[in-house]
ZAGU-335565 format. One record per residue (C-alpha): z, y, x; residue in three letters. Coordinates in Angstrom, 2 decimals. Each point is the difference from the previous one (the first is absolute). Example, Ala and Ser with C-alpha at 12.3 -4.5 7.8 and 13.67 -1.06 7.14 Angstrom:
residues 2
PT         Z         Y         X   resn
PT      7.80     -4.50     12.30    ALA
PT     -0.66      3.44      1.37    SER
//
This chain:
residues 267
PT         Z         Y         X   resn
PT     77.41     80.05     92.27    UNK
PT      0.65      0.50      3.62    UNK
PT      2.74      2.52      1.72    UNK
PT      0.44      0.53      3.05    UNK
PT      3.79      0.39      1.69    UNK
PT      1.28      1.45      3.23    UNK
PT      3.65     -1.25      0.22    UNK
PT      2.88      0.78      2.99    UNK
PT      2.57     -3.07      0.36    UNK
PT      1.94     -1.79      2.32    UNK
PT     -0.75     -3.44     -1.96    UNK
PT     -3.50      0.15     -1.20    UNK
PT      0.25     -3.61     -0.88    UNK
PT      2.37      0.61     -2.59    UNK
PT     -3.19      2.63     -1.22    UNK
PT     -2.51     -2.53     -0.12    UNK
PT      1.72     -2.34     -1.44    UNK
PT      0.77      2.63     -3.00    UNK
PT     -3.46      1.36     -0.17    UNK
PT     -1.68     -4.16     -0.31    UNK
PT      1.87      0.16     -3.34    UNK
PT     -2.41      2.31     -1.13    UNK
PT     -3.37     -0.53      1.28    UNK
PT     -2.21     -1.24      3.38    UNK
PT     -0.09      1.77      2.97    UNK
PT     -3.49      0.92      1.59    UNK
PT      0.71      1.15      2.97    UNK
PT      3.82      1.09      1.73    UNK
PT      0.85      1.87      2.77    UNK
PT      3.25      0.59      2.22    UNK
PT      1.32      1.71      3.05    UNK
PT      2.96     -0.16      1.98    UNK
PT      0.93      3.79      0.04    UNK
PT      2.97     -0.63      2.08    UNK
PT     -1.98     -1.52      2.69    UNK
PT     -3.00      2.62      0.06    UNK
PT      3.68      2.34      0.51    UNK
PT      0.65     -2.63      3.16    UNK
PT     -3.37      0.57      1.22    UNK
PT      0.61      3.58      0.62    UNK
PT      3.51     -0.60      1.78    UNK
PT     -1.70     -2.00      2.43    UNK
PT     -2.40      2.84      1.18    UNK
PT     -2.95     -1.36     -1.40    UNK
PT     -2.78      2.79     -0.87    UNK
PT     -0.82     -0.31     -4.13    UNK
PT     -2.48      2.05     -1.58    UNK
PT      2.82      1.47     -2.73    UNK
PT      3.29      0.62      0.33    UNK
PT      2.30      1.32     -2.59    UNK
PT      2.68      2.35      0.46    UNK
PT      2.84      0.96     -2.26    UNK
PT      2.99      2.15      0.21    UNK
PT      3.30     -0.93     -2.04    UNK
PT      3.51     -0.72     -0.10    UNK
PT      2.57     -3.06     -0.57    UNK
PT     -0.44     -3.78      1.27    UNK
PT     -1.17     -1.16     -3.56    UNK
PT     -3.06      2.34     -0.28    UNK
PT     -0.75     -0.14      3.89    UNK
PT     -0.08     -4.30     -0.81    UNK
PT     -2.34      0.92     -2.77    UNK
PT     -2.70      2.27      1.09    UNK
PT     -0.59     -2.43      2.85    UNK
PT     -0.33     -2.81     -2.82    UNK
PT     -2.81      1.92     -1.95    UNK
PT     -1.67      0.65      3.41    UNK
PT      1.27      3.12      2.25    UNK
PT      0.00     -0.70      3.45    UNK
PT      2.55      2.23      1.22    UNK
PT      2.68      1.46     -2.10    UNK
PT      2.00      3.25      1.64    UNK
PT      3.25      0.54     -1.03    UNK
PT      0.33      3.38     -1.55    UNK
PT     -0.43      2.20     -3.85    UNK
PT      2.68      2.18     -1.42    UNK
PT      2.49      1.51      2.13    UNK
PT     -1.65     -1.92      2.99    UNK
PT     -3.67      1.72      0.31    UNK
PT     -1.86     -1.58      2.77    UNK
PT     -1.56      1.95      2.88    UNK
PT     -4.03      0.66      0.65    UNK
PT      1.26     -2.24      3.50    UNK
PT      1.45     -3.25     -1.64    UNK
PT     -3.14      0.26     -2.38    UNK
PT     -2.29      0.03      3.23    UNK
PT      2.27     -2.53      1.74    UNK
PT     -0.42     -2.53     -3.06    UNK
PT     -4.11      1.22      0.08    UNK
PT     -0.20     -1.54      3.83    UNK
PT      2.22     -2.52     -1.07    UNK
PT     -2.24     -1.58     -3.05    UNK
PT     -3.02     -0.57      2.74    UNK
PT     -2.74      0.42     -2.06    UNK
PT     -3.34      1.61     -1.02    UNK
PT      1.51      1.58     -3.12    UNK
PT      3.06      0.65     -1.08    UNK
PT      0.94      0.80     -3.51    UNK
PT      3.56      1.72     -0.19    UNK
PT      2.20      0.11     -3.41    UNK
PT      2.20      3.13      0.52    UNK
PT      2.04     -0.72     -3.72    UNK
PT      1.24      3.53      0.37    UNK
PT     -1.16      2.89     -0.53    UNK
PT      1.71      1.48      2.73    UNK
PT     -1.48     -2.00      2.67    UNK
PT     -3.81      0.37     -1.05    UNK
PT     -0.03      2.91      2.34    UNK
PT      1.35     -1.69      2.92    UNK
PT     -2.69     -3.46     -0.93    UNK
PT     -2.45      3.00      0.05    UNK
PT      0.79      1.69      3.09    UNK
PT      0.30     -3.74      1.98    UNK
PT     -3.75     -1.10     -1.37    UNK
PT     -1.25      3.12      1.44    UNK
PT      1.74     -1.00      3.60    UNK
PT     -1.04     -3.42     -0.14    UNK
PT     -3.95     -1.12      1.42    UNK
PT      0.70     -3.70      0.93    UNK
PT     -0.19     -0.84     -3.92    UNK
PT     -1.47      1.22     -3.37    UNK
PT      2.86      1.02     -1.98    UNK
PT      0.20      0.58     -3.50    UNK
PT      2.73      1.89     -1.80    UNK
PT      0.69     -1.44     -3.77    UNK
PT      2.14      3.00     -1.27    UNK
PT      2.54     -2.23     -1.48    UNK
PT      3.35      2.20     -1.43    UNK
PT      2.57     -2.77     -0.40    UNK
PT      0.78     -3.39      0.77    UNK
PT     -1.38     -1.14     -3.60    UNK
PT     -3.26      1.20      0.59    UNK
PT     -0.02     -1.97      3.47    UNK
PT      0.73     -3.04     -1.34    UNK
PT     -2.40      0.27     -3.66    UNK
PT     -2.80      0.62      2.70    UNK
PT      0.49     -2.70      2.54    UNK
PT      1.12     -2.26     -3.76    UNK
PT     -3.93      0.49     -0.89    UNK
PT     -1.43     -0.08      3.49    UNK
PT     -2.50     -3.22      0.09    UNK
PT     -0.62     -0.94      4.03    UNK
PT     -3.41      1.39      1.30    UNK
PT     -1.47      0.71      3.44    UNK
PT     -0.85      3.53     -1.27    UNK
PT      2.79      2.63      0.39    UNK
PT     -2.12      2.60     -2.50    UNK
PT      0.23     -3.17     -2.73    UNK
PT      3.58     -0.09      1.22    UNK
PT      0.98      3.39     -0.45    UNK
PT     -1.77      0.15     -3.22    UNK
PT      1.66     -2.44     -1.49    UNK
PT      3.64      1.21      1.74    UNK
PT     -0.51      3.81     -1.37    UNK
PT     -0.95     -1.28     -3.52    UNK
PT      2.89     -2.30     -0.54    UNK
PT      2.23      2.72      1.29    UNK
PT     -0.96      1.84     -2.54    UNK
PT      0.03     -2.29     -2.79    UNK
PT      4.31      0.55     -0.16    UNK
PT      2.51      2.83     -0.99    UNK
PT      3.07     -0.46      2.37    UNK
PT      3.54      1.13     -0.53    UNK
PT      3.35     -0.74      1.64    UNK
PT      3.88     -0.20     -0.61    UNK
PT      2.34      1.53      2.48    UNK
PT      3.09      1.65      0.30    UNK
PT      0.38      3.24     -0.24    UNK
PT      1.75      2.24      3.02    UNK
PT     -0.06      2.90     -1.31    UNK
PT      0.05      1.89     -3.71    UNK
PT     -3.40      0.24     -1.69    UNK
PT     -1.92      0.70     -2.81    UNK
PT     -1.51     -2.10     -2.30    UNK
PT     -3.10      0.95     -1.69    UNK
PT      1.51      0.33     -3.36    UNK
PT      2.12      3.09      2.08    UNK
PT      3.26     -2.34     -0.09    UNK
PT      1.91     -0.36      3.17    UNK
PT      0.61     -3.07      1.66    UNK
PT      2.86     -0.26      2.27    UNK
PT      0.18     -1.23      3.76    UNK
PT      0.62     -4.00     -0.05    UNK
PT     -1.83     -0.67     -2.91    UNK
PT     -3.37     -2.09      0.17    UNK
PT     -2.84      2.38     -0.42    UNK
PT     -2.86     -1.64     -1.87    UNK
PT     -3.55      1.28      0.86    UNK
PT     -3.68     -1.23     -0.62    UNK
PT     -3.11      1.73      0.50    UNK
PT      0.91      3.04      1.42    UNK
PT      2.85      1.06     -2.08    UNK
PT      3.94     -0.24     -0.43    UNK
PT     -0.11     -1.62     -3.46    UNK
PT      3.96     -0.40     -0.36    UNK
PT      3.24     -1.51      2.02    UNK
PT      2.96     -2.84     -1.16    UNK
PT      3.20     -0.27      1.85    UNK
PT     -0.84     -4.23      0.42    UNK
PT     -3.15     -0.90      1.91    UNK
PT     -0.77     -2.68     -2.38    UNK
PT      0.12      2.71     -3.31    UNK
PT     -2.22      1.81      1.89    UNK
PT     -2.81     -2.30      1.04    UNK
PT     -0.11     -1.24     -3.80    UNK
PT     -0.12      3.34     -1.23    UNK
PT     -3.02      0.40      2.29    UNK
PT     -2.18     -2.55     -0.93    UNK
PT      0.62      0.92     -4.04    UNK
PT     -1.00      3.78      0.85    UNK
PT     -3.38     -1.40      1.13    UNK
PT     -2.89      0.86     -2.19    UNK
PT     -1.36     -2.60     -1.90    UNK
PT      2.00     -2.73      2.18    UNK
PT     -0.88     -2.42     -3.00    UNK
PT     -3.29      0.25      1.28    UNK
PT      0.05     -0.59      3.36    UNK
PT     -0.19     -3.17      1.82    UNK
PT      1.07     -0.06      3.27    UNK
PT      3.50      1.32      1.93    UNK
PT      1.37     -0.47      3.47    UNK
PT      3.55      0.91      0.57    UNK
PT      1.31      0.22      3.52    UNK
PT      3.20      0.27      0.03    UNK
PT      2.42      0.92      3.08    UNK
PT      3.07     -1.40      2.42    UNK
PT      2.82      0.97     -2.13    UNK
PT     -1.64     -1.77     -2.91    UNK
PT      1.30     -3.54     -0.71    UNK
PT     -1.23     -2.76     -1.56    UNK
PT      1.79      0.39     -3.20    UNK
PT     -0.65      2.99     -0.88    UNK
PT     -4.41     -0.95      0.59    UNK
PT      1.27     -2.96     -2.35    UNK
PT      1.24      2.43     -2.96    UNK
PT     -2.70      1.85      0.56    UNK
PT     -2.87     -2.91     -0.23    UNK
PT      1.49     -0.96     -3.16    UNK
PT      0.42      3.46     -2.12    UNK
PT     -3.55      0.84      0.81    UNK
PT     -1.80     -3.18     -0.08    UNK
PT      1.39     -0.18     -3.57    UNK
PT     -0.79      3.67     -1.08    UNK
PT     -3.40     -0.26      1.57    UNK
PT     -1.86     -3.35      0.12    UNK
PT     -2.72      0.49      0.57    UNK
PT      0.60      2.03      3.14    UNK
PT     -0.58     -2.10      2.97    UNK
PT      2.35      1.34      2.59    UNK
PT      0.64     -0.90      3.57    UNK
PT      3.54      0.45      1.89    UNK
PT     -0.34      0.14      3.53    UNK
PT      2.98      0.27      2.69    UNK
PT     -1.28      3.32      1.83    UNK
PT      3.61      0.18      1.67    UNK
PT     -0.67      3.80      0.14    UNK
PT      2.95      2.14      0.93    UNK
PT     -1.37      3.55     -1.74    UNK
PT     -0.70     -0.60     -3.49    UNK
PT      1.77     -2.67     -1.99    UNK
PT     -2.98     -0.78     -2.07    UNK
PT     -3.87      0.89      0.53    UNK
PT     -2.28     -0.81     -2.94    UNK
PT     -3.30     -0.13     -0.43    UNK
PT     -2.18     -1.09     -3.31    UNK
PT     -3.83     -0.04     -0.73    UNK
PT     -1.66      3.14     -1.70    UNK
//
């Protein structure tokens, strides 16, 4: 008879207005994210700081929503240094620092910075992609205690299976030993090439329906890039919001210039 929610929203009137349709409230609870982010811009020493590394204005915008402090610009193609990582460590001003690589090719570097950094406590979350970043900080409830943090961070990171659309610059292999061709929008989720369309819209449908057991699941976040318009995100609601319904699936503007699509849904 009671549940408990933990909601991110730039109008949380609009939520409590929705949830009083259903019940009382005992007790609520909010925070300004943005301004704990405006805190640390003004050189004021916090007791946690978040850190997290990723790529295009959309998903930059929306990691410091859900609570990162300082968001470097880098991922694929751009891999950012041990040095930027220790710049941004000095930078957050506080006792400990949690930092969200979302790469796995920039662990090592987050790594190698935490060991040259004594002014803070830093904890690595070994977060592989920008999905995993953003299902952590998604499920991340404010405490004063950066274990509790990372706890909760490193579970919800691992709560999703992530997968991306992008094209292709070269000629691959799929892994039913097909060849796809350079141009053509490679279509890959959890650690695998699973196939490749010539349109970029073909392809991120035919993702989500290779998905095991996608009748089953219950959340999705698309990101989805630049040279995406708003049309084609329109199409897209529509077809899958009708062939799954029960899929609750958020679209989010990452504005990300590498891959035209990234995808993650809950295990």
């Amino acid at each position: 008879s009671i549940v408990k929610v933990h909601i991110h929203t730039k109008t949380p009137a609009n939520i409590i207005a929705f949830a009083q349709r259903f019940g009382e409230f005992l007790s609520v609870k909010m925070e300004n994210m943005a301004l704990q982010h405006n805190h640390v811009v003004q050189n004021k020493r916090k007791k946690i700081s978040i850190i997290a590394i990723a790529n295009g204005d959309g998903i930059v915008e929306t990691f410091k929503e859900l609570g990162a402090s300082i968001v470097i610009n880098g991922g694929q193609t751009m891999n950012t240094s041990t040095e930027e990582i220790v710049e941004a460590i000095k930078r957050a001003n506080a006792d400990n620092v949690i930092i969200l690589p979302n790469n796995s090719n920039i662990v090592l570097a987050c790594e190698q910075a935490k060991e040259l950094c004594n002014q803070s406590n830093v904890y690595v979350i070994k977060t592989t992609s920008v999905q995993e970043g953003y299902y952590g900080l998604s499920l991340m409830v404010p405490s004063d205690n950066p274990e509790d943090l990372v706890s909760q961070i490193s579970e919800g990171s691992q709560m999703i299976l992530s997968g991306f659309i992008a094209k292709s610059i070269k000629d691959f292999k799929c892994r039913d030993h097909k060849i796809g061709k350079v141009g053509e929008y490679l279509e890959y989720f959890n650690g695998e090439i699973i196939s490749s369309k010539p349109l970029r819209k073909e392809a991120l449908l035919e993702l989500v329906d290779s998905i095991d057991d996608i009748e089953e699941k219950e959340i999705m976040s698309i990101f989805y890039g630049q040279e995406v318009d708003e049309d084609e995100i329109n199409e897209i609601k529509e077809i899958l919001e009708n062939k799954y319904p029960y899929l609750e699936i958020g679209y989010i503007n990452g504005k990300q210039d590498v891959y035209d699509y990234l995808i993650g849904v809950n295990i």
